[in-house]
N, C-alpha and C positions, 0 to 999 in steps of 0.2 A: 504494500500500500504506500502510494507517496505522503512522504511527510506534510506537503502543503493540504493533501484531505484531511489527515485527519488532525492536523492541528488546527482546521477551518472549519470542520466540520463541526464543532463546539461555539465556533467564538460569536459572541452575540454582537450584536449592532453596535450598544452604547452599553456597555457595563455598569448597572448601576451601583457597582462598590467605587468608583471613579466617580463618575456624575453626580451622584448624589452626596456624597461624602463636601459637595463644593459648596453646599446650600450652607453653610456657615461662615465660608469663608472659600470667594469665589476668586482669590485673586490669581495671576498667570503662573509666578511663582507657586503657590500654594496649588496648583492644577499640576506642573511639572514634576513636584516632588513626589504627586500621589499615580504616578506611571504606573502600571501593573508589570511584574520582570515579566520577560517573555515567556517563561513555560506557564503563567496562568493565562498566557492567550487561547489556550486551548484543552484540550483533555489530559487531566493529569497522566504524568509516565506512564503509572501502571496501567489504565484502565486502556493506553496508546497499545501498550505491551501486549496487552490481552486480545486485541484486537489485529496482532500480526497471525496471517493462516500457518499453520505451523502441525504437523502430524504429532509432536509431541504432545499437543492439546487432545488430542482426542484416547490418549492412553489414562487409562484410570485415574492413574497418579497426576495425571494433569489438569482430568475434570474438577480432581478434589481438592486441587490449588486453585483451580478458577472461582471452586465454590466458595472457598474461603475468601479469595478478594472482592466477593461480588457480595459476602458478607461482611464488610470490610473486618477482617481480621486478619489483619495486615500479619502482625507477630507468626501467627500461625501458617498463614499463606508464605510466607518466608523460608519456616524451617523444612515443606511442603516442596518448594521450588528448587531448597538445595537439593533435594533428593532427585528432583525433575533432572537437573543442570547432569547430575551423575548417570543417571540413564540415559538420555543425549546429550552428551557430550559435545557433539556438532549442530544443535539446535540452535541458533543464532538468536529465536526468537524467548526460550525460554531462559535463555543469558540475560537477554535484555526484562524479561519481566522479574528475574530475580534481582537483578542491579535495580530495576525500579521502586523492588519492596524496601531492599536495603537504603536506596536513597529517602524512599518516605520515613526510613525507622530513623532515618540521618546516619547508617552507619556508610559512612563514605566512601570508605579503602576496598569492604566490598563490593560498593556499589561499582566503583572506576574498574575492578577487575575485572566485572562480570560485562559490564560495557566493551570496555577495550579486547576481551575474547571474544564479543558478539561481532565486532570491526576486525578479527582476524579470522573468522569462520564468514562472514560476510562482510565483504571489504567498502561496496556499499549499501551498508543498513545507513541511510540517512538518520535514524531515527534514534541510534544506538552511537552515533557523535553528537546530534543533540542533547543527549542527555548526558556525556562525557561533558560538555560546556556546562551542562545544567550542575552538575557535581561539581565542578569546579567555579562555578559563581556562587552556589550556595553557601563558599565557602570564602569569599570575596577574592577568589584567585582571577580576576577578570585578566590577566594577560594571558595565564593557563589555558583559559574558555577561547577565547580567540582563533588560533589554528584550528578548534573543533567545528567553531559556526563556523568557519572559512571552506571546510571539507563541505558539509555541509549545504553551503552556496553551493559549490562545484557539482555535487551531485545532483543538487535540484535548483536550478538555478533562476524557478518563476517563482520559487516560495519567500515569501517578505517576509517570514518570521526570523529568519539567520540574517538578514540584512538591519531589522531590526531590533537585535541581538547585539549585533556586533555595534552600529549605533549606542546601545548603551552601554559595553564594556568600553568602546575606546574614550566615551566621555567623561566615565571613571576614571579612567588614566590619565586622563588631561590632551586627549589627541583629539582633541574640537575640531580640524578638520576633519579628517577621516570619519568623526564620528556625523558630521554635516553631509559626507559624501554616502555613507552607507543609509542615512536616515531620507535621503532624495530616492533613492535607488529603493528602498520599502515605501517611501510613497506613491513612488511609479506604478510599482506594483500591483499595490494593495489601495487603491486610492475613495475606495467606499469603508474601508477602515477607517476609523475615527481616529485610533491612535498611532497608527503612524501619522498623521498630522501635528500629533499632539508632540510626538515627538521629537520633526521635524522642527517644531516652533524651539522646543528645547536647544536643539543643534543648534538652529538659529540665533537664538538668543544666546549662546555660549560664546558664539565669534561676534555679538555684537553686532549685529543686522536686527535692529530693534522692526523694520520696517517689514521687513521678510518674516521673522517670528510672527509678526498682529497679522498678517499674510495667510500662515500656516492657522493660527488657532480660525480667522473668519471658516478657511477651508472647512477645518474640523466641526464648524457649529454648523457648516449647510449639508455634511454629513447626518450629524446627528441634529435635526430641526427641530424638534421637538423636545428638545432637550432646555432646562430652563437655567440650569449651572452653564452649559457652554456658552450661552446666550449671555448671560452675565459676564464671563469670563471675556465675552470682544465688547463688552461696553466697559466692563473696570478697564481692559486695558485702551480703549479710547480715551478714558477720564486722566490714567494717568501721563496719558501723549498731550494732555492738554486740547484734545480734541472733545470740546464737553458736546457739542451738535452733533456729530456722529455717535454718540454712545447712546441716541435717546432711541431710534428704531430698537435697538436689540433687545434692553432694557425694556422698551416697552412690550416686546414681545414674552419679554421674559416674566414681567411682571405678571400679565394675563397667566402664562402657566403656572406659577408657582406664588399666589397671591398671599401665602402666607410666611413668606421667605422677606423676614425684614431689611435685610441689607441690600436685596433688588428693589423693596421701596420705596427706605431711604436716598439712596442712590441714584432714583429714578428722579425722587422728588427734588436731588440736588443738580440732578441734570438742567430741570425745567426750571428750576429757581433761576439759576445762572445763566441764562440762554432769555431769560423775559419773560418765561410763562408762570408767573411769580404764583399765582392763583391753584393752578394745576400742581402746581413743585411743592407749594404744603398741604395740597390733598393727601400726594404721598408719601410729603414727611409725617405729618400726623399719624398715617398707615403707620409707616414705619417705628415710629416713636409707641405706637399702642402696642404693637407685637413685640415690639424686645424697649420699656421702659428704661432700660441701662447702657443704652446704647448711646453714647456719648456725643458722638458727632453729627447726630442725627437730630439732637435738639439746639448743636450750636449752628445748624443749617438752618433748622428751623427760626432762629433768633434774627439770622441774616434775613431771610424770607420776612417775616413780618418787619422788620426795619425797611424792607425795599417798601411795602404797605405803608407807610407810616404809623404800625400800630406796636408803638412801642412797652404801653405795659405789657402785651403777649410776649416783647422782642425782651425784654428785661427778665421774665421768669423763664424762656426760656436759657437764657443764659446762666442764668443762677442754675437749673438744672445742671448746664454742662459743666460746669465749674465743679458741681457736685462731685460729679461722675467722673472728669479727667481734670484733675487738679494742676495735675503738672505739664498742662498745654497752657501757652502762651498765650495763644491769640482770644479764648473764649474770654479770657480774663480782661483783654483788650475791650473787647463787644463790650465788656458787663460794664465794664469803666466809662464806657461812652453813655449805654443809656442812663447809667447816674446821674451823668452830668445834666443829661435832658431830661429825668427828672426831678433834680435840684437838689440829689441825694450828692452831696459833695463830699460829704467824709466818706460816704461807702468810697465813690466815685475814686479818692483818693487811695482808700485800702488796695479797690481792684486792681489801679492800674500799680502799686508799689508790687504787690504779690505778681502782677504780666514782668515787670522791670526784673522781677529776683530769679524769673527762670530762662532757660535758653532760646536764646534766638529762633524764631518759626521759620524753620524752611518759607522760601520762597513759594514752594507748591505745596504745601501742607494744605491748603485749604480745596484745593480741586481734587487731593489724592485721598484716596478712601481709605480710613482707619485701616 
């Protein structure tokens, strides 16, 4: 069986251990670091293992290892399979299902033997170098893993899972090219997968192509459309390009799916604030501010928003909120100190702005960049 089936043949559209995991915290960074390694793109080793046609499987002793893995009793499926391995001896595929129990138990030394006999009895088992890389990245050997996905490629050379493999070991390493060049080449590929996009954005972003990474994540959200983390993910990252006008389509599409996800309607609400639709932008700061009350920047957004109204008792308690909540941001302290002054609170006015003066300097984009 080629390796590109049946590692495809599991892998879902949009993962939602990825996607959803974003609804807290939907930023690009924060999207990157939650990659899935590649052997969860598809069907775990063993169940890969069990799925190779093999004559050894139909011998007693191999029904009653299948039975065991299929009740996952791994341990037992184990001791089952060495006995498998001793009967065939030239079975490539029962090599490769023993090396796969041992890699689930993490005993690794036999996992690599029983692989690398399965690639001397069958020189190409794609499937049985894969999981030689798979042992050796579980183990953060990512240079070890390298010539394994590299055989790999060579064998099956349409399959994006080694391309996107290798992508994340040479990135480990610090070889950002290479790892930009193999993450183009699983795009190519694979280009209705979501994450090779995702992880093309990563390469991207690694060498500094700020413009090509917001490139790659757009890709990845018209893959997955319906998705309401991606959708978020190419508006925070329009927000923090200082592109606050393009971040409102997504956003707002994102908002419609996932209407209980406070940070897309904070977010949303500061988009519209900033941009003049002052009206619409604290509909969904309020949104925002009711589903998660602690959320800090979403009522100093708020404050800004009724100050553009001129309704500044709102703009005044809002800011006392946020001052609550992020004490040690400058700028809220700034707002708060203003509308004292406007409303003739002069000692407060004084407090605020002495406590904005005692902490550090606010980034220049602090106020367009989301918590």
């Amino acid at each position: 069986m080629k390796l590109w089936l049946s590692v495809c043949a599991m892998l879902v559209f949009v993962s939602t251990d990825l996607i959803q995991a974003q609804s807290q915290d939907a930023s690009l960074d924060k999207l990157l670091s939650k990659l899935p390694p590649p052997e969860k793109l598809g069907k775990p080793p063993v169940q890969r293992a069990v799925e190779q046609p093999d004559p050894a499987f139909k011998d007693p002793l191999g029904r009653e290892t299948l039975g065991m893995v299929f009740m996952r009793n791994f341990p037992q499926a184990l001791v089952l399979s060495r006995k498998l391995t001793e009967r065939y001896p030239r079975s490539a595929a029962s090599q490769c299902l023993r090396g796969a129990l041992a890699l689930d138990l993490r005993q690794f030394g036999e996992a690599s033997s029983c692989f690398r006999t399965a690639t001397n009895i069958q020189p190409k088992f794609a499937l049985a170098y894969f999981c030689l890389a798979h042992v050796e990245a579980a183990q953060q050997h990512y240079a070890a893993a390298i010539p394994h996905l590299q055989r790999v490629a060579e064998l099956e050379p349409k399959a994006f899972i080694s391309y996107y493999a290798l992508s994340d070991c040479t990135l480990r390493l610090g070889r950002k090219q290479e790892s930009l060049d193999y993450a183009k080449k699983a795009a190519a590929l694979a280009p209705s997968v979501v994450y090779t996009w995702i992880e093309l954005a990563r390469a991207e972003k690694s060498v500094g192509h700020t413009e090509a990474s917001l490139d790659a994540i757009v890709k990845a959200s018209e893959v997955a459309p319906d998705s309401a983390s991606m959708l978020a993910v190419v508006g925070y990252s329009y927000i923090n390009l200082n592109r606050v006008q393009q971040a409102i389509p997504p956003l707002q599409r994102a908002a419609r799916l996932a209407p209980q996800d406070y940070l897309v309607q904070s977010q949303l609400g500061f988009c519209l604030m900033t941009t003049g639709q002052v009206d619409a932008g604290i509909s969904y700061l309020r949104k925002g501010s009711s589903l998660n009350p602690t959320y800090g920047p979403v009522w100093e957004h708020l404050g800004l928003a009724y100050q553009k109204k001129g309704n500044h008792r709102d703009a005044l308690k809002a800011f006392e909120k946020a001052t609550q909540l992020t004490p040690d941001r400058r700028l809220p302290w700034q707002h708060l100190a203003e509308e004292y002054r406007a409303a003739g609170r002069l000692q407060d006015a004084e407090r605020a702005a002495a406590r904005a003066q005692s902490l550090p300097g606010a980034q220049t984009n602090v106020v367009r960049k989301k918590a």
